[in-house]
C-alpha positions in Angstrom: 116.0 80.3 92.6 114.0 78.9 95.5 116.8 77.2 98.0 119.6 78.9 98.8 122.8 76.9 98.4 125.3 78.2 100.4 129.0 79.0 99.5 131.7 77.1 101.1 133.0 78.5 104.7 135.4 81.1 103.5 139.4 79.7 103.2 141.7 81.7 105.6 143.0 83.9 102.7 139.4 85.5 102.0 139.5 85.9 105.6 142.4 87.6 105.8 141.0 89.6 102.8 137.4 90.0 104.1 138.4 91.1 107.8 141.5 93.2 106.9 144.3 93.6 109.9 143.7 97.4 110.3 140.1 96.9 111.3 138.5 95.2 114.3 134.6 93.9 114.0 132.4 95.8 116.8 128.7 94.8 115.7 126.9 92.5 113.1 123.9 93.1 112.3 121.9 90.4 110.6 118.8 90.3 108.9 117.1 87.0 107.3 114.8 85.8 105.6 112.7 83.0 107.0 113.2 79.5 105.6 111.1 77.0 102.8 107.5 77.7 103.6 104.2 76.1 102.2 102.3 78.5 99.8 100.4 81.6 101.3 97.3 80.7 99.2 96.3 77.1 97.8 96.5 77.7 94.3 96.6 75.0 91.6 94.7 72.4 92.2 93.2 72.0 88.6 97.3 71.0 88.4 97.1 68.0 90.9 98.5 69.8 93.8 97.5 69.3 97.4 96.3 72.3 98.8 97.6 71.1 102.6 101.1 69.5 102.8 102.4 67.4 105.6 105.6 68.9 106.0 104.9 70.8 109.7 106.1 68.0 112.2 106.3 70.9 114.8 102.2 70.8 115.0 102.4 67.6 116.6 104.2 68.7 119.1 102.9 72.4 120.0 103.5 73.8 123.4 101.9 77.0 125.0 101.2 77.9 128.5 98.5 78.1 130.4 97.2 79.2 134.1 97.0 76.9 136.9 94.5 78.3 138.8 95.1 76.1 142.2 98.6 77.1 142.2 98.4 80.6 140.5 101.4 79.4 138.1 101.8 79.2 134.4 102.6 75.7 133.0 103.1 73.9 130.3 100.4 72.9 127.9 101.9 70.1 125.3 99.4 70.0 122.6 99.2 69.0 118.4 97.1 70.7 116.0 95.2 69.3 113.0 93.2 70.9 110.7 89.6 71.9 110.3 88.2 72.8 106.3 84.9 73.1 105.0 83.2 69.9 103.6 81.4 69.5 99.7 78.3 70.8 101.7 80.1 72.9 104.0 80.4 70.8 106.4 83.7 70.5 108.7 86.1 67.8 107.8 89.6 67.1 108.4 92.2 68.6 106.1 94.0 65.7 104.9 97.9 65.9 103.4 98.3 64.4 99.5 98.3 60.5 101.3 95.8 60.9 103.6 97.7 62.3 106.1 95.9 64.2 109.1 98.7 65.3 111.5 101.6 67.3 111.0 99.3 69.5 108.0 100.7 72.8 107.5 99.1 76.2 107.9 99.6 78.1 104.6 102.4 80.2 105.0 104.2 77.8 107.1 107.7 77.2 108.0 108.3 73.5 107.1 110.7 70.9 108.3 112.7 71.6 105.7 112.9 75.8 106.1 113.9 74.7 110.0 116.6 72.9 108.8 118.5 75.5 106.9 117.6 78.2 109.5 119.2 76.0 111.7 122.2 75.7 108.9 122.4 79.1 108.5 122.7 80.0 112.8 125.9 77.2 112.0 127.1 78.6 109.4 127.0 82.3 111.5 128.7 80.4 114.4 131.5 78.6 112.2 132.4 82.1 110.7 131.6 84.7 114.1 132.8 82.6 117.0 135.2 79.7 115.5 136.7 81.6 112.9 137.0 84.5 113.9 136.6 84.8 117.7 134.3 87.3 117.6 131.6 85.7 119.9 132.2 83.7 122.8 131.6 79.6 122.4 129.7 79.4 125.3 127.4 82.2 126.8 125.2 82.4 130.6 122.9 85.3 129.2 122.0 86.5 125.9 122.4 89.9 126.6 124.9 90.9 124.0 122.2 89.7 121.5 119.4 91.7 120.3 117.0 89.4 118.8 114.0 90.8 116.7 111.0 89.4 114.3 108.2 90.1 112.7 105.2 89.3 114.1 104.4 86.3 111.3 105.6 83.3 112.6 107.6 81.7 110.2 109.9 84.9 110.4 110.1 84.0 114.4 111.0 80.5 114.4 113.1 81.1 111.5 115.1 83.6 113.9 114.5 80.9 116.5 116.3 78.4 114.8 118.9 80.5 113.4 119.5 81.4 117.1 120.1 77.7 118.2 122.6 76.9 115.3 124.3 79.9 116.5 124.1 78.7 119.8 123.0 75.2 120.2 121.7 73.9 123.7 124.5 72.7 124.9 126.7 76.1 124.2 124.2 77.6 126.9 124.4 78.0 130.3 122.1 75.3 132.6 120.3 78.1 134.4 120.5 81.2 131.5 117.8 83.0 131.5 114.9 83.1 128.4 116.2 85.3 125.6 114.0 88.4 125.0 112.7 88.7 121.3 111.5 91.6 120.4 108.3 92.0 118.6 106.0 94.9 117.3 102.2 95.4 116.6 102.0 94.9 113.2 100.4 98.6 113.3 104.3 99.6 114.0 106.0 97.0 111.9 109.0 98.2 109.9 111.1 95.2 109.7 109.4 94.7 106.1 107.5 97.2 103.8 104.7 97.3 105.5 102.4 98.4 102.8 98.7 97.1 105.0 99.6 100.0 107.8 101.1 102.6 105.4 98.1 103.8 102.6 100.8 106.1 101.0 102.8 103.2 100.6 100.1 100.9 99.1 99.5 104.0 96.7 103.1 103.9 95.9 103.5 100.0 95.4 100.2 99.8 93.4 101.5 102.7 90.8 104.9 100.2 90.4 102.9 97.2 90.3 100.6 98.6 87.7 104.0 100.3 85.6 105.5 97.0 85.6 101.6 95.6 84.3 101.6 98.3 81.5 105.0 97.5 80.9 105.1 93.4 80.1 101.3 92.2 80.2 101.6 92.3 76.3 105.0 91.6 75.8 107.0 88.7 74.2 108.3 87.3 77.6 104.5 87.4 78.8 103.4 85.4 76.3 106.1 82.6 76.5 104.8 82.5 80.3 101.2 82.0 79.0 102.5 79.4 76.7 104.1 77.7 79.6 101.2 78.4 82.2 98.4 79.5 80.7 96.2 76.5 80.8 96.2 76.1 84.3 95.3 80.3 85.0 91.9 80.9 86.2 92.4 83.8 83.7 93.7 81.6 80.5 96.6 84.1 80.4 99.5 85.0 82.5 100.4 88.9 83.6 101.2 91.3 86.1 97.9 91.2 87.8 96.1 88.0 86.4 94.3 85.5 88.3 96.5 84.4 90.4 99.1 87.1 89.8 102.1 86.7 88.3 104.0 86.4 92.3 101.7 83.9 93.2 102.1 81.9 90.5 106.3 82.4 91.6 105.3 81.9 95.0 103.7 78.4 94.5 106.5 77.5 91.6 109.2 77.7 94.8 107.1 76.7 97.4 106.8 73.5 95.5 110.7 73.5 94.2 111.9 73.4 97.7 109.7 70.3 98.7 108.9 67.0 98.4 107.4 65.1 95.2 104.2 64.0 96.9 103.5 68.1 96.4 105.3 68.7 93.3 103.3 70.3 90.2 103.6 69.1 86.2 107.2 69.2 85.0 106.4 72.6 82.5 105.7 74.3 85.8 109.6 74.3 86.8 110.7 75.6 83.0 113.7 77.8 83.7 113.4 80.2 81.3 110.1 81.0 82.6 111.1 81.1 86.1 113.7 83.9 85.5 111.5 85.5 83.4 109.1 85.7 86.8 111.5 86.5 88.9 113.0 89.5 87.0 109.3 90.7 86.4 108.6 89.9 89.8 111.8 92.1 90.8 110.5 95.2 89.2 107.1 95.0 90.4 108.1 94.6 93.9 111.6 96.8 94.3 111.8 99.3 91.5 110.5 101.6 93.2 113.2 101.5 95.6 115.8 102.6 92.9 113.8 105.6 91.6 112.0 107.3 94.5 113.4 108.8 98.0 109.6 108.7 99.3 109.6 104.7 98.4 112.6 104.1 100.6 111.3 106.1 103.3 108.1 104.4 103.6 108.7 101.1 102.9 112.4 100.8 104.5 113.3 103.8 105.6 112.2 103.4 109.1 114.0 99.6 109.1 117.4 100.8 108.1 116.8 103.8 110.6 117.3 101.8 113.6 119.8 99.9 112.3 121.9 102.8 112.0 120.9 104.0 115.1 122.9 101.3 116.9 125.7 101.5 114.7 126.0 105.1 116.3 124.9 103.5 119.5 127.3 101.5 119.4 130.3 104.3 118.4 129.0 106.2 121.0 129.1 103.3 123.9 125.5 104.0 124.9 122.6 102.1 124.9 121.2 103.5 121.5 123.2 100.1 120.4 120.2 97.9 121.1 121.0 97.4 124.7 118.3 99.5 125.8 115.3 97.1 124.2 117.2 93.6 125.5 118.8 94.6 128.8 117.9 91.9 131.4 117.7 95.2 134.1 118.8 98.3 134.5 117.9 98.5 138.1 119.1 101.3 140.8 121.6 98.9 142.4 123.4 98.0 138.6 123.6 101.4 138.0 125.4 102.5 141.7 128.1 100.2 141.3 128.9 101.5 137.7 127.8 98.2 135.7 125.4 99.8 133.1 123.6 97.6 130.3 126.1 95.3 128.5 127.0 96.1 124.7 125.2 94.6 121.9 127.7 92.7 119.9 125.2 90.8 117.9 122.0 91.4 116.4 119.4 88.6 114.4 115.9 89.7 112.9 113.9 87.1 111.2 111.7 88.9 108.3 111.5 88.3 104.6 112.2 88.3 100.7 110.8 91.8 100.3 112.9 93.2 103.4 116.4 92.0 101.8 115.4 93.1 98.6 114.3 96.8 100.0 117.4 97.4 101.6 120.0 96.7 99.0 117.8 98.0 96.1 117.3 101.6 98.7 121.4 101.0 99.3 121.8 100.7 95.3 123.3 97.8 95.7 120.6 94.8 94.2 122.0 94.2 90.8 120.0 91.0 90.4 116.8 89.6 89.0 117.1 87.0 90.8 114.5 86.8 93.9 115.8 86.4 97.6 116.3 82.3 98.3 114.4 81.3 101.1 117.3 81.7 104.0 118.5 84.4 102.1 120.1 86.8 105.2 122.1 89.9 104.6 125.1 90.6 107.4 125.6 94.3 108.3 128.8 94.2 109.7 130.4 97.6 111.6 134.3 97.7 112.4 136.5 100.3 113.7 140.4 101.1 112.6 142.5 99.8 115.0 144.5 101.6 117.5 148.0 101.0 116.0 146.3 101.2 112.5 149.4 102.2 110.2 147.7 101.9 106.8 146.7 106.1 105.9 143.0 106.1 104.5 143.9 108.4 101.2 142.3 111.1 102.1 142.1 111.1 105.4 144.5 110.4 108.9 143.4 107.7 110.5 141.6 108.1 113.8 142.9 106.4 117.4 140.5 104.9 119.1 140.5 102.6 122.8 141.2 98.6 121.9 138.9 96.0 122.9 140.1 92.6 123.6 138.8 89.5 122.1 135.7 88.3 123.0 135.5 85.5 126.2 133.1 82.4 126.8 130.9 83.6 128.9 130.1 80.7 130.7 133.3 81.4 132.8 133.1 85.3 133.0 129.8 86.5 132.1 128.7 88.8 135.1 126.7 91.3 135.1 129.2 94.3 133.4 131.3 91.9 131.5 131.3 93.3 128.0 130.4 96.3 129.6 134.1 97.2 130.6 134.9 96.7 126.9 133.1 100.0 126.0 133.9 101.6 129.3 130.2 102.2 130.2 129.1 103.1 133.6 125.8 103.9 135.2 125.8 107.8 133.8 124.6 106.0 130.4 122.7 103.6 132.1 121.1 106.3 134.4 119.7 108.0 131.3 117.8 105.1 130.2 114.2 105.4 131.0 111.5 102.7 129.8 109.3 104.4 127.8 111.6 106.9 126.4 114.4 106.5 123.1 118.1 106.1 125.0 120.1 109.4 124.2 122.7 109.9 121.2 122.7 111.1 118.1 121.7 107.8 116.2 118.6 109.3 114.7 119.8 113.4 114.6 120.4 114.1 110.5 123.6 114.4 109.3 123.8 117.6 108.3 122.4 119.1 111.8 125.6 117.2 113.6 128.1 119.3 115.3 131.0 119.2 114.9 132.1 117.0 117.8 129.3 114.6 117.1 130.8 113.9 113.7 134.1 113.5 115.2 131.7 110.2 117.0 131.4 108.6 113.9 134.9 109.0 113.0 137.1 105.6 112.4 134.2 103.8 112.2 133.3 101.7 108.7 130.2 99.3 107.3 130.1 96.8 105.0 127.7 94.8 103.8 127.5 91.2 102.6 124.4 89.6 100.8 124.3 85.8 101.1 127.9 85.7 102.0 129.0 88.0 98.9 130.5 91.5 99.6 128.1 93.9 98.1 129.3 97.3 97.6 127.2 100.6 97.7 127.6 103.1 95.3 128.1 106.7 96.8 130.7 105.1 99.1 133.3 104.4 96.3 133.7 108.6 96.2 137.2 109.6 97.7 137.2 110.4 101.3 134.1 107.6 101.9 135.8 104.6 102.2 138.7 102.9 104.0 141.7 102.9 102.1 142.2 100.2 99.1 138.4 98.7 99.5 135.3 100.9 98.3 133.4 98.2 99.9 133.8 99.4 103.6 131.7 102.6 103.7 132.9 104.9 106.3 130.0 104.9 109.0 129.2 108.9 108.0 128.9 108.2 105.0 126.9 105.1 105.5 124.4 107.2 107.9 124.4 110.0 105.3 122.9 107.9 103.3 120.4 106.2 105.2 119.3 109.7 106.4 118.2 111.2 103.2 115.1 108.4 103.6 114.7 107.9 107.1 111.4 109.2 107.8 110.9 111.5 110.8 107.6 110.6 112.0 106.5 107.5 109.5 102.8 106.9 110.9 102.4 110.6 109.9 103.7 110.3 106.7 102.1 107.1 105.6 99.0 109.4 105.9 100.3 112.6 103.7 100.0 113.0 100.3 97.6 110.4 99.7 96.8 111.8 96.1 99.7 113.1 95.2 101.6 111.6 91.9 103.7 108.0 92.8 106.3 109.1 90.4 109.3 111.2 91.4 109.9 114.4 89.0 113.4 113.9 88.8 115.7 111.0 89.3 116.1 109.7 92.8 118.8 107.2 92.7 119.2 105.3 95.6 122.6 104.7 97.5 123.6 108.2 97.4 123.9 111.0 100.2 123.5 113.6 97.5 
């Protein structure tokens, strides 16, 4: 599966069913995976493909900024790239597209027109189902700062989130005069919005002892051989496997870089046999994310720090504080805000662009990726947190429900965004805000472990649920179908202890440090580690 085809919008009764009555939607996170993309190596040429494609219309119209001296401003610098690649004799020449094309030539890597298209898609689909169905985000908006917006520091993930964010909210569902969204990014040093194996050497250790397990396991096996049947002539290696030449993910890579595109960059007709291709993909699956399912220190390192934060504004959020991602995007938290009471506003909304092996960590840590299929390109999973309703009537079985304040609908900002709107909906004021200091985490008990909670910090998290849904289809994790861990009638809505309980059994504490322990130890876990379990 390269493309993802998505489902239908959903009818008003799987509404009614998704989003029951008792419970009210208080934050969406979502995390995606960038669109179509060229290849990250040029591989099969022997096979008649071009090793640049013309697919990247953006190039020819590049803008940066740059400093006018004479005026001290930065302006605009319109610009279009082409590409430079070594010559028979070394010599530079022109990298030229599979017609003799010479602009628009894509890095590898690279989001193409097509992966901008269904980002874009997939920011309309989020605004069809968020603000027209279900009124949860305003039509219009003057400022963006009920949306924490995040990427990873490769750029297709960014421009995939880019574009996701202007289906979501197209030009002219923004104010004239709002100001520039801020997008967070991180050194990729710090980057845990994927499993970032380059900056964590316990990690690599880890993901080489799966990836060689899964070599050991199917190099010489019957499905193997039906790939080298398939493939083999074109393999530097004369055979396909695990780790052959290219490796058995490149080889995927390039089969759905080239199913997603055009014909002028297609490969020979065996190369899209679909046996073989789900053969890949499950192998693929293992190599890359079983190590998820069997070992607590894989989901720490690779994940753990990811799904961290996201719970951390979940109970950010609970708590009305700035733990919710307000603290990273507010616009200013300045002396005279905080006087007259009007604190950072709530997130409401959150969109990181990132990648195949993010979604795939996540729900394989959660214990809930019971696929072999790989992640589509657009592929996006929607962590959706609600609370029970104050006049909520329906008994959880094993527990009373809790009453919490109501929060009205949400408004087009256009007409009453000021500075405080949303902030009145969580009842902040500036003794939050006052505890904010840049340079230093906002308070709460986001990131405290479960079992060091009081008492009254549990009583936080109470009335509060999470569910998750991967490309649109309700996922469910295992250890929250146990009694007492769900809302009544639907294992799929975790309660949010339960859902941090989880979470915190691999969340490391300090994950540069840890990355550099136990370099030598054995990959393996001595006893089952199953993931999407508290205990």
């Amino acid at each position: 599966m390269t493309t993802l085809v998505p489902r239908p919008p959903y009818t008003d009764d799987e509404l009614r069913s998704l989003y029951p009555a008792g419970l009210e939607l208080q934050l969406v996170q979502i995390l995606m995976r960038h669109g179509e993309r060229t290849p990250v190596r040029a591989r099969f040429q022997n096979a008649g493909l071009a090793a640049y494609w013309p697919y990247c219309s953006a190039a020819r119209q590049l803008q940066s900024v740059a400093l006018d001296r004479s005026t001290g401003q930065f302006t605009p610098l319109e610009w279009k790239r082409r590409m430079e690649t070594f010559g028979p004799n070394d010599e530079p020449v022109l990298a030229k597209g599979p017609r003799g094309e010479l602009d628009g030539i894509c890095e590898m890597g690279m989001l193409t027109d097509r992966g901008r298209v269904t980002t874009y898609d997939l920011g309309s689909r989020l605004r069809r189902l968020y603000v027209d169905q279900l009124g949860f985000l305003p039509p219009n908006i003057s400022d963006a700062d009920s949306l924490y917006l995040r990427a990873t520091p490769i750029p297709r993930a960014l421009e995939s989130m880019q574009e996701a964010f202007s289906g979501l909210y197209p030009r002219h569902t923004r104010s004239p005069d709002m100001a520039p969204p801020s997008i967070l990014t991180r050194n990729i040093a710090d980057e845990t919005l994927f499993p970032n194996d380059s900056s964590c050497r316990r990690f690599a250790a880890l993901a080489r002892a799966f990836a060689n397990r899964a070599a050991e396991r199917h190099n010489d096996s019957d499905e193997m051989a039906y790939l080298t049947k398939i493939y083999g002539k074109w393999m530097s290696s004369d055979k396909v496997a695990v780790d052959s030449h290219p490796r058995l993910n490149g080889l995927m890579d390039t089969v759905n870089s080239t199913l997603a595109h055009g014909p002028e960059t297609k490969l020979p007709k065996a190369f899209y046999d679909a046996k073989a291709i789900g053969i890949m993909e499950k192998i693929s699956n293992e190599e890359w994310f079983q190590g998820y399912k069997e070992s607590q220190e894989y989901r720490a390192l690779g994940i753990g720090g990811l799904l961290g934060d996201v719970v951390s504004r979940m109970v950010g959020s609970a708590e009305r504080s700035t733990a919710d991602g307000a603290y990273e995007v507010a616009q200013a938290l300045d002396d005279k805000r905080i006087h007259e009471g009007k604190g950072a506003t709530p997130i409401r909304f959150g969109l990181s662009g990132c990648h195949d092996t993010t979604l795939a960590a996540v729900l394989s840590s959660l214990g809930a990726f019971e696929t072999d299929r790989w992640p589509p390109y657009t592929s996006h999973i929607a962590i959706e947190m609600f609370r029970q309703k104050q006049q909520q009537q329906t008994k959880n079985q094993d527990s009373a429900p809790t009453t919490l304040p109501a929060i009205p609908p949400a408004k087009d900002t256009t007409v009453v965004s000021k500075p405080g709107f949303l902030s009145s909906l969580f009842s902040w004021g500036g003794s939050a805000a006052a505890k904010v200091v840049p340079g230093t985490p906002p308070p709460g008990i986001g990131r405290k472990k479960t079992e060091t909670l009081t008492d009254n910090e549990k009583k936080e998290l109470e009335g509060y649920y999470v569910r998750l849904r991967y490309n649109d289809q309700v996922v469910t994790i295992p250890g929250c179908k146990a009694p007492g861990k769900h809302f009544a009638g639907d294992e799929s809505f975790c309660t949010l202890a339960e859902f941090k309980a989880i979470v915190d059994k691999f969340t490391p504490d300090n994950w540069k440090s840890q990355c550099l322990a136990n370099i030598d130890a054995p990959a393996f876990p001595a006893k089952p580690e199953p993931a999407g379990y508290s205990s």
